[in-house]
VOGU-3710 file (C-alpha; in Angstrom, 3 decimals, decimal comma):
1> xxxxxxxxxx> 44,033/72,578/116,469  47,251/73,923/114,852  49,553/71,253/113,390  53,518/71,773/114,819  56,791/70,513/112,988  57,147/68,125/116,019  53,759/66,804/115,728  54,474/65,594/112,254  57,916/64,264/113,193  56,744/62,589/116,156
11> xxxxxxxxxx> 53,915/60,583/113,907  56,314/59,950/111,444  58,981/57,987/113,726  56,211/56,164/115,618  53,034/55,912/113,710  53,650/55,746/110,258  54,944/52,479/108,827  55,584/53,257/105,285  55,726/56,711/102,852  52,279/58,801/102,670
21> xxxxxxxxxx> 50,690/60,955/100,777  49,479/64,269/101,602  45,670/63,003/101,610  46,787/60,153/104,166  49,292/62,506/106,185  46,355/64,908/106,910  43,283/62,319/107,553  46,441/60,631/110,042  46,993/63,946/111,806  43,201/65,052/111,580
31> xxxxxxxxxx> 44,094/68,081/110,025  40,968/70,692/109,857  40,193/72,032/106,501  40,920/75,717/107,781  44,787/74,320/108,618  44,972/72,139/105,360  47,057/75,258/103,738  49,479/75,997/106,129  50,164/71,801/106,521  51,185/72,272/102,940
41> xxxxxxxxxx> 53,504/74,792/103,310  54,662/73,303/106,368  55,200/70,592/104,923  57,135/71,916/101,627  59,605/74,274/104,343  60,436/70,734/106,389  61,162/68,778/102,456  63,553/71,828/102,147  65,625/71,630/105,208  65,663/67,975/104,270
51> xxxxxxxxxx> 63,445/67,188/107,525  61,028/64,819/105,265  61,737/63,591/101,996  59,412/64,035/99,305  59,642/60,677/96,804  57,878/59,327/93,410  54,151/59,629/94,105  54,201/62,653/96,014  54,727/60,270/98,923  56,793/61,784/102,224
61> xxxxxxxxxx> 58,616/60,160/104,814  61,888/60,627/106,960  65,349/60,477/105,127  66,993/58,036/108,158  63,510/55,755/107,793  64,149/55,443/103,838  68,106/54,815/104,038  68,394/58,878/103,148  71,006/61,372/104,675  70,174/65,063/103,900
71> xxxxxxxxxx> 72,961/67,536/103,936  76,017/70,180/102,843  77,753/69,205/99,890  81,401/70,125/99,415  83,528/69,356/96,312  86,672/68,538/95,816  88,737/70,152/92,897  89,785/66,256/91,524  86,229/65,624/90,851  84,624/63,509/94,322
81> xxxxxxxxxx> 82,749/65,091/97,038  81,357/64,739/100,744  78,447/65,419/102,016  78,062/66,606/105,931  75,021/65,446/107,104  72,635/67,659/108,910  72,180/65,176/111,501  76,124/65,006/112,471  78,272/61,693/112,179  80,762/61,042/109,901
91> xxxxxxxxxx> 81,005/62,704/105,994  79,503/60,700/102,984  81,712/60,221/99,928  80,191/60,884/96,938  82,213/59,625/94,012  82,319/61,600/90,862  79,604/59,627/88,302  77,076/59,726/91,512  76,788/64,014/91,963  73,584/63,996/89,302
101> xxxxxxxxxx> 74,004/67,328/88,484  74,697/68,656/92,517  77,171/71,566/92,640  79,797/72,470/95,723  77,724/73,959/98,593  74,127/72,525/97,628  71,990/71,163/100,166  71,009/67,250/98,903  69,836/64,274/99,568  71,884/61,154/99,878
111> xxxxxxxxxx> 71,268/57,551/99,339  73,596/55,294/101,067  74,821/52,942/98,624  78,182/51,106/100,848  79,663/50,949/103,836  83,474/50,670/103,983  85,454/49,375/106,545  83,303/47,989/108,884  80,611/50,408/108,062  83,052/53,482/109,634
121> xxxxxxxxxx> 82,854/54,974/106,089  80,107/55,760/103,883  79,289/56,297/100,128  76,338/57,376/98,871  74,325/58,557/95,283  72,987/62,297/95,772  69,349/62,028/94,475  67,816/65,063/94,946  68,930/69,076/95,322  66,933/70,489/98,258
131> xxxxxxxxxx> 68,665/73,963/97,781  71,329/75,765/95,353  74,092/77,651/97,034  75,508/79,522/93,849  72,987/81,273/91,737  75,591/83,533/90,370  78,934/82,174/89,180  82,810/84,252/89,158  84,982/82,864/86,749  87,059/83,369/83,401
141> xxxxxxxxxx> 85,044/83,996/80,466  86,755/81,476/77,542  85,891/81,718/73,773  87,263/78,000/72,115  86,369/76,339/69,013  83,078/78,421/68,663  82,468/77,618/72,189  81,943/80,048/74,905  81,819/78,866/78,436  82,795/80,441/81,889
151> xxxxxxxxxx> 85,352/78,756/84,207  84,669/79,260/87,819  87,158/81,024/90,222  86,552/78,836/92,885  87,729/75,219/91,813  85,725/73,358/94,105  82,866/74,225/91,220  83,483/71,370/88,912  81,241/72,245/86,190  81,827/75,100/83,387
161> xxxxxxxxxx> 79,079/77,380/82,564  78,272/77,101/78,940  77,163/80,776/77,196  74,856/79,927/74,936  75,226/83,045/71,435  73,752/86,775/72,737  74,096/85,738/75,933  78,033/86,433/76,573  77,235/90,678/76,929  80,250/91,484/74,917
171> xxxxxxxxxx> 82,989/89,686/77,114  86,209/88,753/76,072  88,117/85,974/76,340  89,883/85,612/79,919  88,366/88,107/81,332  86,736/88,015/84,651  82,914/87,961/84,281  80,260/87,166/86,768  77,340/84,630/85,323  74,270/84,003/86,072
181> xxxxxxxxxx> 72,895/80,514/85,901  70,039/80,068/83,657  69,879/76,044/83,573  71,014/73,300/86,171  73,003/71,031/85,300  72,193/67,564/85,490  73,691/64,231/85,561  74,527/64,287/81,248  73,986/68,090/80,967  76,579/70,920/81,974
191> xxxxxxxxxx> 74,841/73,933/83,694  73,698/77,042/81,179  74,230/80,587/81,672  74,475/84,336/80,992  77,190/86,794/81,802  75,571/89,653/83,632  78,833/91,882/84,607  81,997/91,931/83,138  84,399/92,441/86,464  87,425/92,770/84,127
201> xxxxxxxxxx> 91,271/91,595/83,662  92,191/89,481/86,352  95,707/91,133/87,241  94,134/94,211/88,710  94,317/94,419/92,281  90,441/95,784/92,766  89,554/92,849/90,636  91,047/90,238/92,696  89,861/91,470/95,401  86,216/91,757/94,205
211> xxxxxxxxxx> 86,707/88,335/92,854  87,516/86,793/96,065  84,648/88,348/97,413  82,107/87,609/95,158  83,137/84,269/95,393  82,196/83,736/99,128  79,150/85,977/98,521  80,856/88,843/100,549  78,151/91,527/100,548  80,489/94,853/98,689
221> xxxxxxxxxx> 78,713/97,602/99,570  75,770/98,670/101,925  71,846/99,270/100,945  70,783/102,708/100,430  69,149/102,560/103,236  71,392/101,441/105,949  73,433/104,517/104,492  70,658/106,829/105,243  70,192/105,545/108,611  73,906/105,701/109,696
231> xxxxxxxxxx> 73,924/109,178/108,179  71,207/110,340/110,947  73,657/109,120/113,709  75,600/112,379/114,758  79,378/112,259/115,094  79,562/113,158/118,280  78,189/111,398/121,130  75,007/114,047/122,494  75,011/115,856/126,110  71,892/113,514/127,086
241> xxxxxxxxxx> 73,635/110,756/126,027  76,176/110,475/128,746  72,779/110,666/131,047  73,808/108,012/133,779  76,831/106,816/132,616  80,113/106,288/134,831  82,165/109,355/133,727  86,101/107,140/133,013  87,299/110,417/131,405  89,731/111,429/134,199
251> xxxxxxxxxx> 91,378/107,997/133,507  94,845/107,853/131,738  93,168/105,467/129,009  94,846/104,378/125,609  94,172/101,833/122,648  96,452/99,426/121,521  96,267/98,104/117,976  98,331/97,763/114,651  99,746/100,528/112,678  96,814/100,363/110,041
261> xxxxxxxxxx> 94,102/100,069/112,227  91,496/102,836/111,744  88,474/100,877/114,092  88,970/101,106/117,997  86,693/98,468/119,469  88,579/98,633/123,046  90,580/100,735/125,212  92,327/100,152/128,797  92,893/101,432/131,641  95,276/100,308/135,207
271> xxxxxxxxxx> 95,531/101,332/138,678  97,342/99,829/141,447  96,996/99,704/144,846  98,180/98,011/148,258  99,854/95,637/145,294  96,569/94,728/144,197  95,582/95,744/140,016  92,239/97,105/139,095  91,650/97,040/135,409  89,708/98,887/132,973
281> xxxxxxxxxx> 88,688/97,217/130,364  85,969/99,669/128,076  84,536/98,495/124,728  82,984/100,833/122,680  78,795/100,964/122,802  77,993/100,164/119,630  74,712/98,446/120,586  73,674/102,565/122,022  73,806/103,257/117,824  72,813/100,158/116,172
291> xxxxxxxxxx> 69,011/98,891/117,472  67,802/96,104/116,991  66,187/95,017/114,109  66,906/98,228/112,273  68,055/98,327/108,594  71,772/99,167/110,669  71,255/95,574/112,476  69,434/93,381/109,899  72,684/94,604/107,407  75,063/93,477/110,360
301> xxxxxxxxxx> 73,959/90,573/111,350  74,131/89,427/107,309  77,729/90,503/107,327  78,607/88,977/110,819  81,809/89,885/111,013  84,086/92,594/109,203  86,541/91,052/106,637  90,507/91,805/106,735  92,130/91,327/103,343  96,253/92,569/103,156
311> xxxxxxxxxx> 95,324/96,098/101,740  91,195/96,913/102,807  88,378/95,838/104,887  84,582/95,216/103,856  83,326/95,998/107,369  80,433/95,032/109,036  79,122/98,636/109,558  79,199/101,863/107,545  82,434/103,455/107,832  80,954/106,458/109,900
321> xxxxxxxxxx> 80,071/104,493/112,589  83,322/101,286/112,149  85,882/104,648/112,097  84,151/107,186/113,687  81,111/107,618/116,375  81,732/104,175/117,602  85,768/103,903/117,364  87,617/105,016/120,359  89,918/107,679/118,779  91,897/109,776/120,503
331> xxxxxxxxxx> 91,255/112,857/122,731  87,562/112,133/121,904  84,396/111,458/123,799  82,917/108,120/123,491  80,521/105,770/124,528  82,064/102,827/125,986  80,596/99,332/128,195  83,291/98,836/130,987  84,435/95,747/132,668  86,425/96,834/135,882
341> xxxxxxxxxx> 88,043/93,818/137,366  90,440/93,863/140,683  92,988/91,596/140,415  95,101/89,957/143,521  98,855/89,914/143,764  99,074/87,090/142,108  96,618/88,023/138,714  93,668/86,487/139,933  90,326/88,030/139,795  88,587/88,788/143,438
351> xxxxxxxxxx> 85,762/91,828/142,263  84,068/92,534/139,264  81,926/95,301/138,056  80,209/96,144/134,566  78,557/99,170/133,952  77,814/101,893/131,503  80,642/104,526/130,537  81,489/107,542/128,752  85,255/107,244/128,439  88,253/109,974/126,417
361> xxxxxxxxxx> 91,256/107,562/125,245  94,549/110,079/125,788  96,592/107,564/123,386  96,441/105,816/120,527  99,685/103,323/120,708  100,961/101,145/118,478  101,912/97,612/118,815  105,437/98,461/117,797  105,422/101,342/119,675  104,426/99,396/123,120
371> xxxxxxxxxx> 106,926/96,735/122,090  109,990/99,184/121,490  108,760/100,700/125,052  108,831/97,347/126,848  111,148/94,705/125,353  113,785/97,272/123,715  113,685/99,602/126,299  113,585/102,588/123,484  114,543/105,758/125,411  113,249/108,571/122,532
381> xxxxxxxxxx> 109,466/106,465/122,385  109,692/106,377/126,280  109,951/109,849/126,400  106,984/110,381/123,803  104,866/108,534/125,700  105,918/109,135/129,071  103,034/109,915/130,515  101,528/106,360/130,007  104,569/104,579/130,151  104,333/103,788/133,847
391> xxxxxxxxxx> 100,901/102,467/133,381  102,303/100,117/130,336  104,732/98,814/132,657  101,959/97,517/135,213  99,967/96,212/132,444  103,189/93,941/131,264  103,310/93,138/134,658  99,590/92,215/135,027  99,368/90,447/131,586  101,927/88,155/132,674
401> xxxxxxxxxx> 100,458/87,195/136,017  97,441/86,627/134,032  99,273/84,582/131,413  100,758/82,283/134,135  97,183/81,503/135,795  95,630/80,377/132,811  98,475/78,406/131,328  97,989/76,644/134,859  94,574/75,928/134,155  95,838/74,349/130,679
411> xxxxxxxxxx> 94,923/76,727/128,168  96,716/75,857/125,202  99,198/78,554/123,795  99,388/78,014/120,127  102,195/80,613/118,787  101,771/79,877/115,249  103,610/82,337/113,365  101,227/84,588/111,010  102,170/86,125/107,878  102,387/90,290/106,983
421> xxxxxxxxxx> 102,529/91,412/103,652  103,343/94,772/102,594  101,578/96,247/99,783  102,988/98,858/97,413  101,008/102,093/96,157  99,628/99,771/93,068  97,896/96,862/95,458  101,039/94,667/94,878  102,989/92,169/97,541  105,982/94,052/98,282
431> xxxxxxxxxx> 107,434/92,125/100,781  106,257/88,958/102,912  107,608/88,583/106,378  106,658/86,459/109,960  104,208/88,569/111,682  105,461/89,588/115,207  103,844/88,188/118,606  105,140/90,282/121,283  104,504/92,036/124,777  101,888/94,556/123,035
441> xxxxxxxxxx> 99,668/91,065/121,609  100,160/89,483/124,963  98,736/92,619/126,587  96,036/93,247/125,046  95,093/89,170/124,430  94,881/88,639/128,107  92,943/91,827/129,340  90,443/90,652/126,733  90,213/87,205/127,624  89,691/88,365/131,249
451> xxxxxxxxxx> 86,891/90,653/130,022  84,950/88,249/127,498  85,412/85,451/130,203  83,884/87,703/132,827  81,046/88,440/131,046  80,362/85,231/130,293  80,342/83,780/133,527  77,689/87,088/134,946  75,235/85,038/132,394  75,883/81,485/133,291
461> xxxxxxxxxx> 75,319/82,183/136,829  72,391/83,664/136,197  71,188/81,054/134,174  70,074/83,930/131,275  69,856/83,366/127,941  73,022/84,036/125,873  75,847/83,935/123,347  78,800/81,845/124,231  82,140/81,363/122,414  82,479/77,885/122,479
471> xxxxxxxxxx> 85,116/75,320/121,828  84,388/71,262/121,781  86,657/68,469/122,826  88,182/66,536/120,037  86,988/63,615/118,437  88,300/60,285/120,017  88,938/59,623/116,343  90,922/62,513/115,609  92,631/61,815/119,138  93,921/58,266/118,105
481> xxxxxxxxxx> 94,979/59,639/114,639  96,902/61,895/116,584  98,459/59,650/118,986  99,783/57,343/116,130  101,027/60,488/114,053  103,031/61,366/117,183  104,355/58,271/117,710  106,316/58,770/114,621  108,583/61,502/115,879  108,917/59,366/119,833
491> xxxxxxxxxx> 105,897/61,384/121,277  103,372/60,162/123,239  100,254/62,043/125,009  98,111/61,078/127,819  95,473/58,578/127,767  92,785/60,940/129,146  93,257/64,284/126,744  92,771/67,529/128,365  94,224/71,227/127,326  96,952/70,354/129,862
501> xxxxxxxxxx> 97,698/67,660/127,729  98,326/69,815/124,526  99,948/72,757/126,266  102,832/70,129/127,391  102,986/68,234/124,012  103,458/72,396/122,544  106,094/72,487/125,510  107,888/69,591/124,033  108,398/70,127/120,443  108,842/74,083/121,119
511> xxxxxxxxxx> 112,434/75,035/119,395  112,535/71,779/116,806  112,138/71,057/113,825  108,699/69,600/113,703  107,556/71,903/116,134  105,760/73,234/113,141  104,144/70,603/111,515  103,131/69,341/115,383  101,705/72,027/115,714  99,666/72,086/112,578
521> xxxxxxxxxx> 98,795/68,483/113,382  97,255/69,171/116,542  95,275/72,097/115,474  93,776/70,006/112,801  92,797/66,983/115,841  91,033/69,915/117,387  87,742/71,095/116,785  86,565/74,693/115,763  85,317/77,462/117,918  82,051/78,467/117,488
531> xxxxxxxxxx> 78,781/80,133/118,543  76,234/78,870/120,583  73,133/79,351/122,579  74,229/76,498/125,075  77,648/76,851/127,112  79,717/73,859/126,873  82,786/75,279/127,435  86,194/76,366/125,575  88,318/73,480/125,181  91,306/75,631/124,116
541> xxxxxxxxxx> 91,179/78,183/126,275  90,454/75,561/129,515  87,740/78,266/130,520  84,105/76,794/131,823  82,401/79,765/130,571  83,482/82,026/127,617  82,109/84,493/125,576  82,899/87,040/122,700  82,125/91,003/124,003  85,302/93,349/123,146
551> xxxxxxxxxx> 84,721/93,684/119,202  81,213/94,793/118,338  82,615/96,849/115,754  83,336/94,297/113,713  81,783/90,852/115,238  77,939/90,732/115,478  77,807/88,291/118,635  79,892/90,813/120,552  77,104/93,164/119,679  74,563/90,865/120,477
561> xxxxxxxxxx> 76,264/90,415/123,969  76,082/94,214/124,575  72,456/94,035/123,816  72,101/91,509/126,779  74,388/92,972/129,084  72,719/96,643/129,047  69,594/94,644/129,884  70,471/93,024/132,710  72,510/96,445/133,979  69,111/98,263/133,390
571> xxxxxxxxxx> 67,102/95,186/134,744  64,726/94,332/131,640  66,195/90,826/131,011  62,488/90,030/132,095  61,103/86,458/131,922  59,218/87,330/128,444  62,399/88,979/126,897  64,422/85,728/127,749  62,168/83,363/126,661  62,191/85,695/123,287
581> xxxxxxxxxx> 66,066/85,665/123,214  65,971/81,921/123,831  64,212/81,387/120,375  66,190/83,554/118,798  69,905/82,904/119,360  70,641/79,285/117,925  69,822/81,201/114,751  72,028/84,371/115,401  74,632/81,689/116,697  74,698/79,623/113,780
591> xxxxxxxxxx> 74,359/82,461/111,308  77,428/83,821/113,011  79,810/80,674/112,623  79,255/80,768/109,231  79,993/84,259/108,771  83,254/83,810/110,872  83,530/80,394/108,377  83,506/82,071/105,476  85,500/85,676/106,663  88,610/83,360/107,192
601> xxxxxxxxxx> 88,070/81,390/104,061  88,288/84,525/102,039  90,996/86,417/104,147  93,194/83,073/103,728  92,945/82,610/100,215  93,459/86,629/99,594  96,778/85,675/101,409  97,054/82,865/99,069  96,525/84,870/96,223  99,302/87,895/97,274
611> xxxxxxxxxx> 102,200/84,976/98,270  101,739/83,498/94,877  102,198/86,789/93,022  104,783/87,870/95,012  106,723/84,407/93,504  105,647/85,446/90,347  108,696/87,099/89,465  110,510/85,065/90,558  110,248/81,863/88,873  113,817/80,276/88,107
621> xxxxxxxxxx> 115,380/82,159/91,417  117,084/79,329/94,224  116,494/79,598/97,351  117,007/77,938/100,635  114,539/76,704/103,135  113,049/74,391/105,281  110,876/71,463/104,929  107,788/71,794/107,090  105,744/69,062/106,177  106,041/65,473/103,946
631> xxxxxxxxxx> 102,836/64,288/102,119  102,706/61,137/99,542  102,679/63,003/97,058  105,759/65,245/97,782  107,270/67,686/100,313  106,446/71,594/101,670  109,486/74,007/101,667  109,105/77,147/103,779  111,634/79,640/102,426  114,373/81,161/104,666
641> xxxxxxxxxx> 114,050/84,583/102,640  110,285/84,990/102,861  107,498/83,556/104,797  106,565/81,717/101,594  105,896/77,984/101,522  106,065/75,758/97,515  105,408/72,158/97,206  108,112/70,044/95,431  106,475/67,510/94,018  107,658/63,975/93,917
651> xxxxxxxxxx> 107,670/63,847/90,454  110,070/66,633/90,224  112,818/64,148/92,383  114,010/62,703/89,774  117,306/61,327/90,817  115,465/57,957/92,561  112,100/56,523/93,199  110,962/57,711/96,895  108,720/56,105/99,369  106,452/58,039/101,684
661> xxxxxxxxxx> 107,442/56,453/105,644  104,105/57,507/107,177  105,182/56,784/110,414  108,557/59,311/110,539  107,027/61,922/107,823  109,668/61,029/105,279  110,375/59,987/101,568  112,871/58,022/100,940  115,169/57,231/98,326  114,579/53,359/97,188
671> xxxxxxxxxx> 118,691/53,014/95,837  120,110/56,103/97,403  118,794/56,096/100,689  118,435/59,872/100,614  116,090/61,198/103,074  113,655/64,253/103,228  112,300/65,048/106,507  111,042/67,480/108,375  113,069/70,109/109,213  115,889/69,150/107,136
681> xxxxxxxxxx> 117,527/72,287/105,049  117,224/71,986/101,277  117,814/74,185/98,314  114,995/74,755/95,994  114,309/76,567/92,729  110,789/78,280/91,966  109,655/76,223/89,465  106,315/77,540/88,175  103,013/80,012/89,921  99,867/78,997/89,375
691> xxxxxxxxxx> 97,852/82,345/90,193  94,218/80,558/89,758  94,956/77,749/92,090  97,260/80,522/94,704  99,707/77,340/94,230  103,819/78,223/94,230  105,789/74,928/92,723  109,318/74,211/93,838  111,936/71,843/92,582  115,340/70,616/94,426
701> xxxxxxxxxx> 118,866/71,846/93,546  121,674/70,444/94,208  123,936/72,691/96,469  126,770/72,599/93,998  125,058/73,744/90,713  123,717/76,891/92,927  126,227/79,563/91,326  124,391/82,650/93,203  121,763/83,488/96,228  118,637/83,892/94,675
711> xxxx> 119,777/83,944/90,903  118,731/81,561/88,204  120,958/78,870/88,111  121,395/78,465/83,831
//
């Protein structure tokens, strides 16, 4: 009889009453002899996804039975950490003397030493490493007092890596080298280590960007083999190719995307008649290209998603295939999956089809050039694009409808503005401005939304296995923490939350001064979006049923979706295959939230990285600005010139002491009475950049020492 994971699990919550050994755990379970090696390695993969704990005596039992929390550890650049436990609940601190040699990302083992406040918060001792996240190490090679040691990039790695002599590969001091570690640390013993590639001086763009990418374990550049393989796939699609497909071609069809886009993922299409809208909404076939399981696939679904940094993109398939076979240029054939909906008069959905497509797009638009088409009414652009520009105007008119119906369901708009930066010829920040939202966005957000959410809901009624975009309700916790923070600035919220609830709140503070930091606020009371294999809904969105299907170019779920979809269209989503796709999707799901996890970490700090050495040159310059947001330990100044936000410390206010008023977001003066708040206008003077830490430090001015608008004041 074969010996499951469950079977093991179940005995240990119910029949075993202490720790056992191997010899007891098998003569328990009645293991055969012919089975005795694969219960060992059974039981070795469940110690290291911290399912049983392995203790002194080579005794195992289960972590929650022995007072033991397995677990993510994250670090915090001051020296503490937390550790998320695998099992959910709340984060364990882990003070700084109790890491025993644990790094940021490791998967541990925690004991539970306190409770703190009524046992809501825990603290634990980690006492055991189950897995290490960073094998390899990017950081700034140092040479002091005979000492040569590496210190990492990302500061949420507490320990330096000590180069022992020969073992440094000719580096100098402060450049950028990656290391390999040859020794742990330990709880009295900093980690050892060899350089293995100098990356080299830290100032050059490529080298930035490589460091950024290195540090998040980006993967740079594809195997040889997925290159040969994307090399067979010709660059045009073939004539037995469009074999069945729904010829679009006739179809006045155009993209919409930015002016440096070079991928197409999705193109549209409109018709109207008798007032009613039918939609074309085609997505390029990626999935026709990239089969499952091949060295194409296995690469993609490591990647997950493409990654966006201000000046190039490590995509998530060769560039043949991201730019060319599979992107829907202009005036050229392609194979597309389309979603035609018909809309009513009033934008909401009464037919839906899906089917296989070969499509031609006839324009490649811009977002500016939609915009200056539709808002500003731009007679020359008009005329370039006249023979669309009808068709635009229904879409506007469509997009809105659409808009209206699903801010009456109480989808929450969030119209956070987003950052642009220009970059010179060199890689530099040339300029940093507010990212536009306009008509164009709208368009093209809603069509997709009505795509994705259409099919997601031909799966769910189905019942067929699937990927769904989902989104969680908040925490009660993180509700209540909101509802106090509001009350602060006069706000209150309902007692039952629902997206309705947040869209009105948005309503409320839109046009003031804290709209901002609201806004912030809330996003932070809210959970994140992610995959999953069970549909629970998008919280955000107010949709039952949501999915991700109109980027497989750069999203693996989307091309995962496709898969599906062409099955069921070609009817061999049998019983077997589903059952097959039911075991493997909670692992392409959770794979994929950590891709998207870590693709935004990177893009944000690149951002990070370009604001602060944009400042760079201008340390001592005066500026004015706004304050956005009021911490403890000082205030956050967004800058009226760029979209550029410093922190003035509160050590730097040095004309009182100041007191933090938690409850209106406000220090203020202990003598003088002098307030800062959010929103209030304030003059500030770039004090110092910190390129390593991306950090930009302000300090107030008085208005009447200013002598000139963006000049050191001397």
């Amino acid at each position: 009889m074969e010996i499951k994971e469950s079977d093991i699990l179940e005995f240990m919550n119910t029949g075993a009453h202490r720790p056992l050994s191997v010899k007891e755990l098998m003569k328990a379970l009645d293991v055969p002899q012919q089975e005795r090696r694969t219960f060992l390695r059974l039981l070795k993969e469940m110690v290291l996804r911290g399912e049983l704990v392995r203790i002194r005596g080579g005794r195992y039992g289960l972590p929650s039975r022995m007072n033991l929390v397995a677990g993510e550890l994250t670090c915090h650049p001051d020296g503490f950490g937390f550790v998320t436990p695998d099992e959910g609940g709340a984060d364990i601190f882990i003070p700084p003397r109790r890491l025993n040699g644990a790094m940021h990302g490791d998967r541990v083992v925690v004991r539970i030493e306190a409770r703190r406040r009524g046992g809501e918060k825990r603290e634990g001792s980690i006492i055991r490493v189950l897995s290490r996240a960073h094998k390899r190490i990017v950081g700034r090679f140092v040479r002091l007092k005979g000492v040569r040691f590496v210190i990492p990039s990302n500061e949420r790695i507490l320990e330096r890596i000590i180069i022992p002599p020969g073992k440094s590969d000719r580096a100098k001091d402060g450049e950028i080298v990656e290391a390999e570690i040859t020794k742990w640390p330990t709880s009295w013993q900093a980690p050892l280590g060899r350089v293995v590639e100098i990356l080299g001086d830290s100032t050059d763009p490529d080298v930035e960007i490589d460091i950024i990418a290195r540090k998040y374990d980006l993967p740079r550049r594809f195997p040889r083999q997925v290159i040969k393989e994307a090399k067979k796939i010709p660059p045009e699609p073939l004539p037995e190719d469009l074999a069945g497909r729904v010829d679009l071609r006739p179809l006045n069809i155009c993209t919409i995307d930015g002016e440096k886009a070079r991928d197409f993922d999705d193109a549209v299409a409109i018709e109207k008649k008798d007032g009613h809208y039918l939609l074309y909404v085609s997505i390029a076939d990626v999935s026709h290209y990239v089969k499952e399981d091949s060295p194409l696939d296995k690469e993609a679904y490591l990647r997950g998603t493409s990654v966006y940094f201000p000046d190039r993109c490590i995509p998530m398939l060769p560039e043949n295939l991201s730019n060319g076979i599979c992107s829907l240029n202009p005036g050229e054939d392609r194979l597309t999956l389309t979603v035609e909906i018909g809309f009513s008069k009033r934008g909401v959905p009464v037919d839906v089809k899906f089917y296989e497509s070969v499509i031609r797009s006839r324009h490649r638009l811009t977002y500016t050039e939609v915009t200056e088409m539709l808002e500003n009414r731009n007679t020359s652009v008009i005329e370039k694009y006249s023979s669309i520009y009808e068709e635009l105007k229904l879409m506007e008119e469509l997009a809105r409808k659409l808009n209206r119906e699903r801010i009456k369901l109480g989808s929450i708009d969030f119209d956070l503005p987003e950052p642009e930066i220009i970059i010179d010829i060199e890689g530099r920040p040339q300029d940093i401005v507010k990212a536009p939202r306009t008509i164009a966005h709208r368009i093209v957000e809603e069509f997709m939304l009505a795509a994705n959410r259409k099919v997601a809901e031909l799966f769910e009624k189905g019942n067929y296995p699937a990927l769904y975009r989902v989104h969680e309700t908040p925490a009660p916790e993180k509700i209540d923490a909101l509802r106090e923070f509001l009350s602060g600035f006069g706000y209150t919220i309902d007692r039952k939350v629902t997206p309705r609830t947040f869209q009105k709140l948005l309503d409320s503070v839109k046009g003031r001064p804290e709209e901002q930091l609201i806004n912030h606020v809330m996003l932070r009371a809210m959970q994140q979006a992610v995959y999953s294999d069970e549909n629970i809904g998008h919280f955000g969105l107010a949709f039952p049923t949501y999915t991700h299907f109109t980027s497989p170019i750069r999203r693996y779920p989307d091309l995962v979706v496709h898969r599906l979809l062409k099955r069921l269209l070609h009817k061999r989503y049998t019983p077997k295959e589903q059952r097959r796709m039911a075991r493997l999707l909670p692992q392409i799901a959770d794979n994929s939230s950590r891709c998207e996890r870590r693709a935004m970490e990177a893009e944000r700090e690149c951002v990070d990285l370009k604001k602060a050495q944009f400042m760079q040159d201008k340390i001592g310059e005066v500026f004015e600005g706004l304050i956005s947001g009021v911490e403890s330990f000082g205030f956050f100044v967004e800058l009226k010139d760029y979209f550029v936000e410093g922190l003035v410390h509160i050590t730097t206010l040095r004309d009182d002491f100041y007191l933090f008023d938690e409850r209106r977001h406000a220090l203020i003066g202990e003598n003088t009475r002098k307030r800062y708040y959010i929103g209030k206008e304030v003059l500030v003077r770039v004090r110092d950049v910190d390129i390593e830490r991306r950090r930009i430090e302000l300090e107030p001015v008085e208005r009447r020492s200013r002598k000139r608008k963006n000049k050191p004041v001397i």
